[in-house]
C-alpha positions, 0 to 999 in steps of 0.5 A, spaced: 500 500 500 502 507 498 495 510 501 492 509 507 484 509 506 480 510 512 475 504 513 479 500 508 484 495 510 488 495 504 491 501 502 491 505 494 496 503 489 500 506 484 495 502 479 489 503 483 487 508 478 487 504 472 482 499 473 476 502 471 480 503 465 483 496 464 475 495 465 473 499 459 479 497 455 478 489 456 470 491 454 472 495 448 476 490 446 470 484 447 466 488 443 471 488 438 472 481 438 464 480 438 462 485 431 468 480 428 465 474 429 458 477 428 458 481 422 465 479 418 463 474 415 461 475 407 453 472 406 450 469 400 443 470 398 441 465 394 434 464 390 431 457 391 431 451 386 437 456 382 441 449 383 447 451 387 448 446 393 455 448 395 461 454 395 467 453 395 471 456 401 468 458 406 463 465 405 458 465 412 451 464 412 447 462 406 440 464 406 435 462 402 429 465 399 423 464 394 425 468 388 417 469 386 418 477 389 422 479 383 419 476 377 423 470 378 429 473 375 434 473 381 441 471 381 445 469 387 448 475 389 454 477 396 453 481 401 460 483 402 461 482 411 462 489 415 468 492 418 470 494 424 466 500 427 472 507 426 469 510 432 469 503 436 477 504 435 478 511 436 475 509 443 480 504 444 485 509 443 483 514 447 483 509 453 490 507 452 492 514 452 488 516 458 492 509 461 498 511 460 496 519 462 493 515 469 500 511 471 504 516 469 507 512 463 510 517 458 515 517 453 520 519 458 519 513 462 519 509 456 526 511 454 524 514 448 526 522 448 522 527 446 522 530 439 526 537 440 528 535 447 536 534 446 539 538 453 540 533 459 537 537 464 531 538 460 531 530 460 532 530 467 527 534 468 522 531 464 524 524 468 522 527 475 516 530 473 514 524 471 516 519 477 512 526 481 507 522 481 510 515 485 514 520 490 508 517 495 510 510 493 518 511 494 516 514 500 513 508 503 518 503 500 524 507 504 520 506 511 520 500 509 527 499 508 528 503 514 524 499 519 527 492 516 533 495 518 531 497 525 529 490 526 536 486 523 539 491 527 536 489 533 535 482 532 542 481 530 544 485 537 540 481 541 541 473 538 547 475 534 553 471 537 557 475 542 563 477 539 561 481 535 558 485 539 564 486 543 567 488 536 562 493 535 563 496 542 
């Protein structure tokens, strides 16, 4: 935990902020996959008794239908399948932007410098600036480090041989 929260046993994460978008992310992409099973496929609308049993390769649905509606002069026809909604992936890039703004993940971090940015100290300061917002994680892990140590130390004062703490005395 890296922030305590009243009334809850655990405490908030660094990545607590990225599970609703998570959420949204693996909902998009469920959706996705779903349109491309749903409507992908090609569909062949086939006039009964026109002779044609069987296709070659796979085309999806074959609906058959009585061709009497158009005056008995209808011909096999290929409804082509529907590409992936635009719209569904602009979504889904926005929500891997608003992930990677949530946790902090900017090129910097990622090793890639930004364009026009050359000088050291820049790049040194676009690196702080973006580890900012782990300062409260850096923190904890320090006491920690700080407390584990305190315990060695006395456990080893305590239950460590003899000589040694003649030694350091």
């Amino acid at each position: 935990q890296y922030e305590h929260m009243g009334g809850r046993l655990h405490g908030r994460s660094a990545l607590s902020p990225l599970i609703q978008k998570q959420d949204q992310l693996n909902q998009i992409d469920s959706l996705i996959q779903l349109q491309i099973q749903r409507t992908s496929n090609p569909v062949w609308i086939v006039p009964e008794n026109a002779g044609i049993e069987h296709f070659s390769g796979e085309p999806g649905l074959v609906m058959k239908w009585q061709p009497i509606a158009a005056n008995g002069t209808a011909k096999p026809e290929r409804i082509a399948g529907e590409p992936v909604n635009p719209s569904l992936i602009g979504l889904r890039e926005q929500i891997i932007k608003d992930i990677e703004a949530l946790s902090g993940a900017f090129d910097i971090i990622k090793g890639q410098n930004p364009t026009g940015v050359e000088a050291f100290s820049a790049l040194q300061l676009l690196v702080e600036r973006s580890q900012s917002r782990f300062s409260t994680a850096f923190k904890q892990r320090g006491e920690l480090y700080q407390n584990w140590y305190r315990i060695a130390l006395e456990l080893e004062r305590q239950l460590g041989p003899e000589e040694k703490v003649k030694a350091t005395m």
